[in-house]
C-alpha positions as a Markdown table, in Angstrom:
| # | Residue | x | y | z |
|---|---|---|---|---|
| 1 | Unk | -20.7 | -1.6 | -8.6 |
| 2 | Unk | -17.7 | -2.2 | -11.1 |
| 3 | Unk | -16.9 | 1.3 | -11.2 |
| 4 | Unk | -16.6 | 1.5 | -7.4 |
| 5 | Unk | -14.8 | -1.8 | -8.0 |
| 6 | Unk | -12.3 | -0.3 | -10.2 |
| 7 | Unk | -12.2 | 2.6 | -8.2 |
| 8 | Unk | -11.2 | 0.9 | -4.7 |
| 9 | Unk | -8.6 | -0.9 | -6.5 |
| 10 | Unk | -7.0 | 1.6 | -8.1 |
| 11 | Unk | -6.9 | 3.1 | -4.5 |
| 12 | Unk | -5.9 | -0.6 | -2.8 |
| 13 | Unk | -2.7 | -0.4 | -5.4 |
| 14 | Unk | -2.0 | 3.2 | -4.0 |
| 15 | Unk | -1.7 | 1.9 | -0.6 |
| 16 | Unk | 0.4 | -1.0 | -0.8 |
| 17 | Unk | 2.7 | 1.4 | -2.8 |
| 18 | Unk | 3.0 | 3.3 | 0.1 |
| 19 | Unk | 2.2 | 0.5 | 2.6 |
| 20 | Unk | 5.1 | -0.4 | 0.7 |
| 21 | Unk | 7.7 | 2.3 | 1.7 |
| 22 | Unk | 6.8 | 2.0 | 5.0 |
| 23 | Unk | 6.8 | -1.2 | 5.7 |
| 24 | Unk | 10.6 | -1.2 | 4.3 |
| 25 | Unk | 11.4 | 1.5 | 6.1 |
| 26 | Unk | 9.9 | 0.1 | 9.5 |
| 27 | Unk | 11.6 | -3.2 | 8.5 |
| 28 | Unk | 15.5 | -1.8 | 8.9 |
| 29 | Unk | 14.4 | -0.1 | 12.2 |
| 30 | Unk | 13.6 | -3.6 | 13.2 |
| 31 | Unk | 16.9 | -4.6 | 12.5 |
| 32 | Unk | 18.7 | -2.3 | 13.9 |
């Protein structure tokens, strides 16, 4: 259980990484 713990948060950090870059690059089409 705290390995898969570990494990899913070390993949939940991945994603907002890259939830990340595309959420800043969906924001500026937004603006635009």
């Amino acid at each position: 259980m705290l390995l898969d713990l570990a494990l899913d948060q070390f993949l939940d950090k991945k994603r907002r990484k890259s939830k990340a870059k595309l959420k800043s690059s969906k924001k500026k089409h937004r603006k635009n």
